[in-house]
LUMSE-309269 format. One record per residue (C-alpha): x, y, z; residue number from 0. Coordinates in Angstrom, 3 decimals. Layout:
// LUMSE-309269
{{X Y Z} NUM}
...
// end
This chain:
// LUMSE-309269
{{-9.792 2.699 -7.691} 0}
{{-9.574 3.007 -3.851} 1}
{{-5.611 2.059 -2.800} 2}
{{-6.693 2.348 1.080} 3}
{{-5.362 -0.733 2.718} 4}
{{-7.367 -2.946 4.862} 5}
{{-6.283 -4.157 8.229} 6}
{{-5.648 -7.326 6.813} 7}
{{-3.963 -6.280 3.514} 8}
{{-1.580 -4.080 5.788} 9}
{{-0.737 -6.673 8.248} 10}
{{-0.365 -9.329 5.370} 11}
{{2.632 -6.672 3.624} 12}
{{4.167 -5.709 6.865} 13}
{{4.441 -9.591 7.813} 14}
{{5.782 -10.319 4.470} 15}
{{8.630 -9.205 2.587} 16}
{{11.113 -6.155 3.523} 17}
{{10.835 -3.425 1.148} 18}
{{14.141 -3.687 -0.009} 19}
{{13.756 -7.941 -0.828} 20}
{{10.421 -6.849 -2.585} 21}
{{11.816 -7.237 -6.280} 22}
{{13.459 -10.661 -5.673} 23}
{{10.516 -12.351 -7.300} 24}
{{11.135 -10.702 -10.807} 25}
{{14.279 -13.093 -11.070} 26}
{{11.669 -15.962 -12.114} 27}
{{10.667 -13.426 -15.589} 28}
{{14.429 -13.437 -16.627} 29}
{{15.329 -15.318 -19.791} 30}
{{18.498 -16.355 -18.038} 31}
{{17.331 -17.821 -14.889} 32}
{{16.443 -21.266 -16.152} 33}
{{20.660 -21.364 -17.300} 34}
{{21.820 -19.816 -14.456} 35}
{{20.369 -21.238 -11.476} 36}
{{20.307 -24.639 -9.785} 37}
{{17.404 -27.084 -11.434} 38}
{{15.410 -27.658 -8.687} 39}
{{15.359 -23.896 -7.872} 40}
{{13.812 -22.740 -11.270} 41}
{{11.540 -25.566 -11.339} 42}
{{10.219 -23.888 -8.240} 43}
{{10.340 -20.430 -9.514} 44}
{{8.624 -21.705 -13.187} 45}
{{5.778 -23.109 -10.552} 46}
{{5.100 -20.105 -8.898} 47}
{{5.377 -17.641 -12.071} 48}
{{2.216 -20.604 -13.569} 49}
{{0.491 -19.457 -10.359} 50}
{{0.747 -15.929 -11.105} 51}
{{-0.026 -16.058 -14.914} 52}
{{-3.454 -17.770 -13.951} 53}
{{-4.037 -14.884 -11.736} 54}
{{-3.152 -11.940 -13.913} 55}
{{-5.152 -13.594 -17.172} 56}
{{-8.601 -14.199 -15.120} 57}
{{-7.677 -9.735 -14.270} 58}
{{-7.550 -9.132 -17.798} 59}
{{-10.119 -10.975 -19.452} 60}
{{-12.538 -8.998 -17.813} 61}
{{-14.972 -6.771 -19.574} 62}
{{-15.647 -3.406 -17.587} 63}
{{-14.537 -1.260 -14.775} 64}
{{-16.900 -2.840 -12.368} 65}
{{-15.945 -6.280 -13.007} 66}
{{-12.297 -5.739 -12.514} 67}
{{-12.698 -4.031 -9.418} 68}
{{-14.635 -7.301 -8.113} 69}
{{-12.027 -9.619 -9.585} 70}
{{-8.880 -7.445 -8.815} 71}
{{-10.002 -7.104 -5.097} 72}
{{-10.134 -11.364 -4.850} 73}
{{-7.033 -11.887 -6.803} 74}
{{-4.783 -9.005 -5.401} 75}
{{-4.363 -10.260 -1.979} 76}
{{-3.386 -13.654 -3.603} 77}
{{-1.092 -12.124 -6.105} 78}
{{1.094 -10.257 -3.034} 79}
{{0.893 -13.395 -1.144} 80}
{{2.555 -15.678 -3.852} 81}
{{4.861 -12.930 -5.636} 82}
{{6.125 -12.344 -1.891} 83}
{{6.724 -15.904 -1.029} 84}
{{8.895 -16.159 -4.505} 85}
{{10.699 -12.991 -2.904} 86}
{{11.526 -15.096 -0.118} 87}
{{12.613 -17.816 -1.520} 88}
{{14.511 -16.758 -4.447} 89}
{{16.514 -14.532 -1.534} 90}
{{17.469 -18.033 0.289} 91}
{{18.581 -19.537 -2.292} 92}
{{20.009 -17.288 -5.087} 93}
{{23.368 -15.985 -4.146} 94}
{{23.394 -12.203 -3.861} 95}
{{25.287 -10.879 -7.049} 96}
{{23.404 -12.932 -9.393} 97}
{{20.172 -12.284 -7.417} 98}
{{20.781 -8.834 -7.952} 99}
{{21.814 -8.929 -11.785} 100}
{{19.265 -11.182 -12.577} 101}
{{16.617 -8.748 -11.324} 102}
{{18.178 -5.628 -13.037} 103}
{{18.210 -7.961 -16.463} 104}
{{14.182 -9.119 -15.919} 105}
{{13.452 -5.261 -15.522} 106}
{{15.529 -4.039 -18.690} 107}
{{13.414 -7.201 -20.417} 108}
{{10.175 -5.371 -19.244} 109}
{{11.525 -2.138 -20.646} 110}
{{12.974 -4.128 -24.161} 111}
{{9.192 -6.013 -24.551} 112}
{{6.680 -3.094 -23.842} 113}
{{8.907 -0.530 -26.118} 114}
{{9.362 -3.063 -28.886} 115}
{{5.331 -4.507 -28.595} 116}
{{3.289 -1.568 -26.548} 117}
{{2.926 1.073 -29.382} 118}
{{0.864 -1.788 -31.555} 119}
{{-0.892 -4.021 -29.025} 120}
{{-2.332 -0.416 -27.038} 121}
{{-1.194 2.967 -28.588} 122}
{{1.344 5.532 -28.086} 123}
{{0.019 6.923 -24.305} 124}
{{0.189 3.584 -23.029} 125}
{{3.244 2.761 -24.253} 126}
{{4.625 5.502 -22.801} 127}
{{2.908 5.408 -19.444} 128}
{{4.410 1.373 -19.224} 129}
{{8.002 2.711 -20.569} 130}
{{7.199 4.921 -17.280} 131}
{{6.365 2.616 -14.834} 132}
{{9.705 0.334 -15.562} 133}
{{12.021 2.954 -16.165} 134}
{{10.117 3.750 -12.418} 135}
{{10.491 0.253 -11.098} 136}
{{14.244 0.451 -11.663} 137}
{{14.712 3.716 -10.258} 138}
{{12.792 2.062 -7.023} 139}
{{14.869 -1.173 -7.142} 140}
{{17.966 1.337 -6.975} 141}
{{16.572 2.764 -3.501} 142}
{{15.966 -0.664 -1.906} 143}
{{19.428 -1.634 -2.878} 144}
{{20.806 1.365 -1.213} 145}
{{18.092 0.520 1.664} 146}
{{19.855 -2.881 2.089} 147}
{{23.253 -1.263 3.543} 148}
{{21.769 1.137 6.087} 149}
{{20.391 -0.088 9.452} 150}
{{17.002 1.324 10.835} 151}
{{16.934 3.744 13.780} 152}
{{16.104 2.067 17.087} 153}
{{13.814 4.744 17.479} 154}
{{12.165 5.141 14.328} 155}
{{11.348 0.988 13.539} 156}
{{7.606 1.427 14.319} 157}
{{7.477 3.861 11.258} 158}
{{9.835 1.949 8.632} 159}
{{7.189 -0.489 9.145} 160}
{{4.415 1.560 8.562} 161}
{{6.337 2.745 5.250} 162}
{{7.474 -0.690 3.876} 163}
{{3.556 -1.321 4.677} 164}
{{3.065 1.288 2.134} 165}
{{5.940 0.969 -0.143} 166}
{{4.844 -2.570 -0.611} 167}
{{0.939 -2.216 -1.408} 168}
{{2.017 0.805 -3.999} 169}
{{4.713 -1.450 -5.773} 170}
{{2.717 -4.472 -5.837} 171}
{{-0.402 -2.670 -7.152} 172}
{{1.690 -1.137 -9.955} 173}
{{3.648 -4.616 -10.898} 174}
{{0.321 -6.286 -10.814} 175}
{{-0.786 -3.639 -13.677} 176}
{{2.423 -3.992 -15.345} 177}
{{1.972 -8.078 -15.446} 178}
{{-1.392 -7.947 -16.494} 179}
{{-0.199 -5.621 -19.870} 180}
{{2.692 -7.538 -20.223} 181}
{{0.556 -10.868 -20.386} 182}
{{-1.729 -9.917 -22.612} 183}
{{1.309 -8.449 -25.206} 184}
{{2.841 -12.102 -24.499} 185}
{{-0.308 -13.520 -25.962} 186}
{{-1.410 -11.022 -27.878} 187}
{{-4.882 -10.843 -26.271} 188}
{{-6.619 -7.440 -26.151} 189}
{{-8.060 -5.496 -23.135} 190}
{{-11.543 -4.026 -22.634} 191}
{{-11.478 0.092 -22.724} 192}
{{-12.663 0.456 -19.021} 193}
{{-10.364 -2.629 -17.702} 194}
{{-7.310 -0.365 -19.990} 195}
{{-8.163 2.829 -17.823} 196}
{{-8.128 0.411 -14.573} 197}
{{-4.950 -1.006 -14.671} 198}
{{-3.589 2.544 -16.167} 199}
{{-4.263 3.898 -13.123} 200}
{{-2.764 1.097 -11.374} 201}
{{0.716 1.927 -13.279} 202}
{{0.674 5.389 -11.437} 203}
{{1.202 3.561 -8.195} 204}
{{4.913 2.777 -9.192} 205}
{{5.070 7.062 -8.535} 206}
{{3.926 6.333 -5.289} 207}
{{6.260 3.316 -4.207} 208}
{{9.064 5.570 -5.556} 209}
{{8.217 8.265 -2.461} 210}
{{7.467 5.313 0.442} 211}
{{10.935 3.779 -1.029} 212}
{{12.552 7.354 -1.119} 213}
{{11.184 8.058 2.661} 214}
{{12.918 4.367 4.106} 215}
{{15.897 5.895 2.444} 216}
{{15.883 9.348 4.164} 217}
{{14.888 7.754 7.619} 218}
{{18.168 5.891 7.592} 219}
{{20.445 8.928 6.187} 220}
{{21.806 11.762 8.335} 221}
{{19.466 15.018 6.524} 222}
{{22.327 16.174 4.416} 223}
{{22.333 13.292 2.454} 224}
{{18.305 12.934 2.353} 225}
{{18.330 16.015 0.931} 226}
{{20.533 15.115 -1.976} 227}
{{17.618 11.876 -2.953} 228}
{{15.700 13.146 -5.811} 229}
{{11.968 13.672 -6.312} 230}
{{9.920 12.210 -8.698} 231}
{{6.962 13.270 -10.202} 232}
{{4.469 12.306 -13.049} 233}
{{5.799 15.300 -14.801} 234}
{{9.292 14.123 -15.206} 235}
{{7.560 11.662 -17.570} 236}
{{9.001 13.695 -20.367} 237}
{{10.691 13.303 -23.574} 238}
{{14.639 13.719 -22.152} 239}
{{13.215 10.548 -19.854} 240}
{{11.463 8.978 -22.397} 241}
{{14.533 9.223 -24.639} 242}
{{17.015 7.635 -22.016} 243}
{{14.678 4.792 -20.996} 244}
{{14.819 3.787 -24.480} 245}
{{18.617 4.282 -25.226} 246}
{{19.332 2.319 -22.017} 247}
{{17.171 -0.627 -22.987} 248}
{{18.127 -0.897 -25.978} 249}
{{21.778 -0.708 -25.390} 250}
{{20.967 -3.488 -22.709} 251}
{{19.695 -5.307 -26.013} 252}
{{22.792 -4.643 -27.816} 253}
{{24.848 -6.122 -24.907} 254}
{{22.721 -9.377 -24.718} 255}
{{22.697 -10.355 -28.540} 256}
{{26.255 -9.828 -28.787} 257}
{{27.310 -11.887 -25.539} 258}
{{24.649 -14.328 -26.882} 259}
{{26.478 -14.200 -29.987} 260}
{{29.838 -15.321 -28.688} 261}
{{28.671 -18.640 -26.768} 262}
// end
């Protein structure tokens, strides 16, 4: 699938969210939002996720490559549009800390549903390649929280826009992927072959966001420490990676049934 951006799809991301506030809207996928924010706030949140869902189920119950590509390039535009208005407003009104865990916990739930329901609903290399992508997605959402801290060169704004521009379509293309697979596990609907490959490929775009993320980061650091930020590559996708993503979520697991446990 072509990733060029239009004119209009890169002056809708560099008008929208900052890089680094991108993630905000996963906060509306954690279990413990509805008990842990104000009422009116999740009601809000619940509304836009509906929005979303209607969106990512008209992507996957199409049939073949050429279809997707039609209904992808309609809905995708949308999907940015809403996901990065629920950035927005879950960053006004969630307080920091819990904004913060809240996203780490709906990306370790990502992680805890595609290991425990990917290897039966789609097969061992697409379970891996979504284990991937979120054990990606939180290495990115690590990045953007160090981006936070560090002001932008006077000098250099024009291109930290030009790279959140980027950073932005990558991510988003990836989580819309990610959604779409995650969806149809949720209810248990399968996916047409060439629609499988499609939003496959889209996964590999969470590579991409990584190095756009990782390049914000270096613009702001003296080159000593932008030397230290590590590449990452499709190849790293290998079994010492595979083996932490899946000791980390499921000591996240661990951690949640037990506190559960105690209330």
């Amino acid at each position: 699938m072509n990733t060029a951006l239009t004119f209009e799809q890169e002056e809708l991301f560099c008008r929208s969210e900052r890089s680094e506030g991108l993630f905000s809207f996963l906060v509306s996928r954690a279990k413990r939002a509805q008990r842990s924010i104000a009422p009116s706030a999740a009601d809000v949140l619940a509304g836009c996720a509906d929005v979303i869902g209607v969106i990512l189920h008209s992507a996957i119950e199409t049939r073949t490559k050429a279809e997707y590509d039609r209904v992808f390039s309609n809905l995708f535009p949308k999907y940015a549009a809403v996901t990065a208005a629920l950035s927005q407003f879950a960053t006004a009104v969630i307080q920091k800390p819990l904004l913060e865990q809240l996203v780490r916990e709906s990306i370790c739930e990502i992680e805890a549903d595609f290991r425990d329901k990917a290897l039966a609903a789609f097969g061992t290399a697409v379970r891996d390649q979504t284990m991937f992508t979120a054990w990606t997605l939180r290495k990115v959402n690590e990045l953007t929280d160090q981006i936070i801290a560090l002001p932008v060169p006077a000098e250099r704004r024009s291109e930290d826009a030009e790279f959140s521009a980027k950073f932005n379509h990558h991510a988003l293309r990836a989580q819309f992927s990610l959604d779409c697979l995650n969806v149809a596990l949720d209810c248990e609907q399968a996916i047409y072959p060439e629609v499988l490959e499609e939003l496959i490929d889209g996964l590999r775009s969470m590579v991409d966001a990584y190095t756009w993320a990782r390049r914000g980061l270096e613009l702001r650091l003296p080159s000593k420490e932008a030397e230290s930020i590590p590449a990452l590559s499709m190849e790293q996708a290998d079994a010492d990676m595979m083996d932490f993503a899946f000791s980390a979520v499921t000591e996240w697991q661990e951690n949640e049934e037990s506190a559960d446990a105690s209330q």
